[in-house]
Structures are given as C-alpha cells and as structure tokens.
C-alpha positions in Angstrom: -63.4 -3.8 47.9 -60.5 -3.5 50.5 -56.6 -2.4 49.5 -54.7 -4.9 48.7 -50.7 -4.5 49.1 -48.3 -6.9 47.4 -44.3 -6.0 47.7 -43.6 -6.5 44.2 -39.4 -6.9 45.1 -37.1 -4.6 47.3 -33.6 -4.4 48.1 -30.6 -2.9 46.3 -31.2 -4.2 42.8 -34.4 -2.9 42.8 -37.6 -2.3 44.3 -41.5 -1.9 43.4 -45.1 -2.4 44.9 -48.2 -2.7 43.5 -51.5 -1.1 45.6 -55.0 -2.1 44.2 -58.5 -1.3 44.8 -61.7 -1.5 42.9 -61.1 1.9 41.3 -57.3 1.8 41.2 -54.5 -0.2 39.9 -51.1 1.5 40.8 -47.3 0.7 40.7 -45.1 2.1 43.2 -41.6 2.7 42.0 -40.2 0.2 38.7 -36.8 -0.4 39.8 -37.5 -3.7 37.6 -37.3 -4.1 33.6 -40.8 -4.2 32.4 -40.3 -8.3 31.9 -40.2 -8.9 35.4 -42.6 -6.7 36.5 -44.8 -8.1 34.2 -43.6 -11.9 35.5 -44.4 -10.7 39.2 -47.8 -8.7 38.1 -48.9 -12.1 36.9 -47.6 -14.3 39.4 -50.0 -12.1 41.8 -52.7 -12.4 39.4 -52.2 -9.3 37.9 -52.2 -8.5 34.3 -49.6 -5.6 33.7 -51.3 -3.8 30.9 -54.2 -2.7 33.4 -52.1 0.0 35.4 -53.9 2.9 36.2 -51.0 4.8 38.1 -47.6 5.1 38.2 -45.7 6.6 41.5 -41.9 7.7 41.4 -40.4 8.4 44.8 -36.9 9.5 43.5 -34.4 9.1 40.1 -32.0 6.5 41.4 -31.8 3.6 38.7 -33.2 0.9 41.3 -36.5 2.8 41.2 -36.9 3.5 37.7 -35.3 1.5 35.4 -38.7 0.2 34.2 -40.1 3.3 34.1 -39.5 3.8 30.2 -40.7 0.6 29.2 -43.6 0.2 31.7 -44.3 3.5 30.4 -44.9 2.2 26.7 -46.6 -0.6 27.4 -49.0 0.1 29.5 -49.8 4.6 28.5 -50.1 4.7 32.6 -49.3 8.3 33.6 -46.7 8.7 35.8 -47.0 10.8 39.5 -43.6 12.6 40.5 -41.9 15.6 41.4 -41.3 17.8 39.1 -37.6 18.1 40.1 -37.6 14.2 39.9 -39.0 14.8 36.3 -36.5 17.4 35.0 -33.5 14.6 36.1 -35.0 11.9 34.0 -34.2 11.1 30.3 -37.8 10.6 28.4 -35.7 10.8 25.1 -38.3 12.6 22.5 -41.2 12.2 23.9 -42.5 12.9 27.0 -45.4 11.1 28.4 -48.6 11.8 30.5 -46.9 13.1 33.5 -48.5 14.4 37.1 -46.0 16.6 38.4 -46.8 17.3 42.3 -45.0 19.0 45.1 -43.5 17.0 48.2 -46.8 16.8 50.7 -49.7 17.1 48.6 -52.3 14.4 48.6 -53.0 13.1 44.9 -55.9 11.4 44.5 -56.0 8.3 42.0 -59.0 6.7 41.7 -60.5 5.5 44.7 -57.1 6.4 46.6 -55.7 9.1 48.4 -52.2 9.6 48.3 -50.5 11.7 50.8 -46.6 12.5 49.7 -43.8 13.8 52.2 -40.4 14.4 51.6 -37.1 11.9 52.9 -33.7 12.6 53.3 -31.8 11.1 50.8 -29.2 12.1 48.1 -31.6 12.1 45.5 -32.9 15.6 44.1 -36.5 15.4 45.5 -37.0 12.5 47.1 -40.4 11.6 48.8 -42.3 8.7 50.6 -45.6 7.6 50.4 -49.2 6.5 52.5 -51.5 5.3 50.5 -55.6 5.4 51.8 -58.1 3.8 50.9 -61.7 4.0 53.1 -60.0 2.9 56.5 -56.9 1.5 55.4 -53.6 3.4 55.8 -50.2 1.8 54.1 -46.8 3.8 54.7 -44.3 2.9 51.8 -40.8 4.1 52.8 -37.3 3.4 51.5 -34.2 5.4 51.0 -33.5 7.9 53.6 -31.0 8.2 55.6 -32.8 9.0 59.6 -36.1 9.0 60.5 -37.2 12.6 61.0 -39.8 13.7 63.2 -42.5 14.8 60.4 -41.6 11.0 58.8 -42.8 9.5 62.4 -45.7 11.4 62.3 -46.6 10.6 58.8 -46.3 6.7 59.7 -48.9 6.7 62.7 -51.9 4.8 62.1 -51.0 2.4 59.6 -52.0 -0.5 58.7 -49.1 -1.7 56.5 -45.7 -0.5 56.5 -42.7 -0.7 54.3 -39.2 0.5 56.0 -35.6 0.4 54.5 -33.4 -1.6 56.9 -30.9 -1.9 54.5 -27.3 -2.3 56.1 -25.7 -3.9 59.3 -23.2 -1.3 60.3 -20.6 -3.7 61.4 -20.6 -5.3 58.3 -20.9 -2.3 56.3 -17.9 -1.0 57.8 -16.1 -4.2 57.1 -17.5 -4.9 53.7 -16.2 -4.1 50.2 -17.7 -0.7 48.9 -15.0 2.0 48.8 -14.9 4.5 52.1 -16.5 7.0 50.7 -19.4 4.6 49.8 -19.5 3.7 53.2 -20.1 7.3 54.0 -22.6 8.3 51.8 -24.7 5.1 53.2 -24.0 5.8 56.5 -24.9 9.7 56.1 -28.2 11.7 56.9 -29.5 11.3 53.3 -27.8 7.8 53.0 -29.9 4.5 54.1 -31.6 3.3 57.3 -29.1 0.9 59.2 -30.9 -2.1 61.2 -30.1 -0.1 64.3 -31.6 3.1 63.4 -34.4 1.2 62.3 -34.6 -0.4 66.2 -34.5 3.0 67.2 -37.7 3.9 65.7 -39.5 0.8 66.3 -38.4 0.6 70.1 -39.3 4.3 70.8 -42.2 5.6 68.0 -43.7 2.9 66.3 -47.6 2.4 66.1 -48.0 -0.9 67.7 -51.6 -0.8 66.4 -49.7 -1.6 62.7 -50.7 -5.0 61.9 -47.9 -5.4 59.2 -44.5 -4.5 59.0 -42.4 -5.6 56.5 -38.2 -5.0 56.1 -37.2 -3.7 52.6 -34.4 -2.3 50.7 -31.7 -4.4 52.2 -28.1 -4.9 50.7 -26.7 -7.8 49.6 -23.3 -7.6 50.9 -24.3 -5.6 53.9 -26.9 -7.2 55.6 -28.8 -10.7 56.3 -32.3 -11.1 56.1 -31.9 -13.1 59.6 -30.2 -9.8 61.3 -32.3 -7.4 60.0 -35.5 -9.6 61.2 -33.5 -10.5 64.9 -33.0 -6.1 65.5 -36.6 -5.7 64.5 -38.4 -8.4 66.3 -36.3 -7.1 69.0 -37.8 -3.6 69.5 -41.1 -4.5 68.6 -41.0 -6.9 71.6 -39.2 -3.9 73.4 -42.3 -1.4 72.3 -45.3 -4.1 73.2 -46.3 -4.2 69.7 -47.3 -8.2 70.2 -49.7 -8.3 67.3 -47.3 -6.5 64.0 -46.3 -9.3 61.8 -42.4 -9.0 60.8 -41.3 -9.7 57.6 -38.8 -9.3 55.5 -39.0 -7.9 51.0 -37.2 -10.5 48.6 -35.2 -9.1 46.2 -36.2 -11.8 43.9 -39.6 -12.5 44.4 -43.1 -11.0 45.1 -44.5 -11.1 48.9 -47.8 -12.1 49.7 -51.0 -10.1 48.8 -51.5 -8.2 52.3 -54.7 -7.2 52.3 -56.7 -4.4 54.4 
C-alpha cells in the first residue's frame, strides 16, 4: 500500500494531519477537540479509534488541545520531546509516552519518521518528514524563517506542508497589539507569504508534486494572497508540475496519496 496524506485542518484555530499506510495509522498534531477530529477521521473514511500514533510538534494550544481526549479514547501513544512533555498538563495519569530528541528518526510501523528542530517560541519545537518505501512528505508549521538545515530537510519530497500564515501589510495594519505583531513577525514567530516566496523562488524542490499552504491567520491573511505569492515563485523557480493548494481551517483536504 502507498502513504496516503490528508490535511486534517490548519490555520490559527487549529491544525492536524493524518498519515496512513498498511502498517500505520498516525495523527499529526490535535489542535482539534476529539469531536471534530473524529467528524474529519470519518469524513475521510477513517474510523478514529484505530490510531496507531500520535505526533506532537510543540505545546501551543492549536496543536494539542485534543491531545487529552484523543488520548483516552483511542490508548494511542503519543511521540514528543521530552521538553514538550514536561510543559504539558496529563493531570494524574500519564500515558504511553515516546519521548525523542529533535533529529532522531522514529520508526512507527511501516514509517520512518525523521524529526528536526524549528524556530519558534515554543520550548522544543520540531518538524516532521514522514517515509514510507519511496514516498517522502515534509509537514512544517510554526517557525519563524526557514533555516538552512530546514531546506535541506525538505528536499525530495513528495508532499509538503508550509506555514504561510500572515500578509505583512495587513499584519502590520491589523488588530493584534504591537507586541503581537512582533512576536509573529520575529525569528521564532510565523512564516509571512513573502518569506515563504523566498524559499519557494530560490530552494524549493520543483520535483515536489504537492504543495499545500497551511497555518494561515484569519485576520491576517487571504487564502487568494497567500496562493497569488506562491504560485508566483513557483512559476519564478520552473516548478511547472507542484500543485498549489491551500489547508481549510474548517475542513479536511483531499486524500493525497503517494
């Protein structure tokens, strides 16, 4: 059986993605409540008491906020930092955990998982490429510039997932408080559309057959702006055969399969 790769909802309410082969069932992030992750499991097919996995990249509450109840429903254990563990409530009981350190490969099943550390204000914050046989997927949101190890990371993949979450003009326009403004616009803030053309323009694969926009704001950003500076710089960097598209907040994407 190939990967298959749905984007399970992303932007600033919260985000999640669900990886499956036919020896793993994992969730990437719940940044959900347990009810609508189960609502978008099934939507996809999917029933949600089948996890095998459960990956954290960071603590922030549009990651986890599942986690507790996804947790009891389904007895998945849950891969994360062990930093990332020590800043998380799991009241009396703590469950099955997999504690790792930032750029080790886990292996879950029949998947490799190869970890890496982002710069964001979170207290160990990582991304993700997920393998299966000859199929590479790059899941990364929440950091504020793209660092050199990060580009190398994200060559040769099928699949990627990148934060473009804010327009800066409208960011600096918009209604969060200055100092808001500054931690988002900061080296362990969020991608901006523009940094994101930077890195598409310049060190993109152009062999990556999907690319899909995540993580945007909703009072900083358009889907349709976000989409016009990618499409732009893919067209800049020749990479005529990536499919854009853009994460709902409020709904599932397509199964991409590889």
């Amino acid at each position: 059986m190939s990967m298959q790769v749905t984007v399970l909802g992303s932007g600033s309410s919260g985000n999640a993605a669900f990886v499956k082969t036919a020896g793993a069932r994992i969730l990437v992030d719940a940044g959900f409540s347990y009810r609508q992750l189960s609502k978008r499991l099934r939507e996809i097919g999917e029933d949600p008491t089948k996890l095998d996995a459960i990956l954290v990249s960071h603590e922030h509450s549009d990651h986890v906020i599942g986690l507790p109840q996804t947790i009891k429903k389904t007895g998945a254990p849950v891969y994360l930092t062990e930093l990332t563990s020590d800043s998380l409530d799991w009241g009396d009981k703590k469950p099955v955990l997999k504690t790792f350190q930032a750029g080790s490969r886990l292996k879950i099943g029949d998947v490799e998982v190869d970890t890496f550390t982002i710069p964001h204000d979170a207290v160990d914050p990582v991304g993700f490429c997920v393998r299966h046989g000859n199929a590479k997927v790059g899941l990364v949101t929440d950091l504020g510039y793209m660092t050199e190890s990060i580009k190398h990371r994200l060559k040769g993949c099928n699949m990627l997932l990148l934060e473009s979450n804010h327009d800066v003009e409208m960011l600096k326009v918009g209604p969060y408080p200055w100092f808001v403004k500054q931690r988002v616009m900061s080296r362990v803030g969020h991608l901006s559309n523009q940094a994101v053309c930077d890195y598409l323009a310049s060190d993109f694969d152009v062999s990556t057959r999907v690319l899909v926009l995540g993580h945007l704001s909703d009072h900083n950003n358009h889907p349709e702006i976000a989409r016009m500076f990618a499409d732009q710089a893919l067209k800049q960097a020749g990479a005529v055969d990536t499919r854009l598209l853009v994460a709902q907040q409020g709904a599932p994407s397509e199964v991409f399969e590889f």
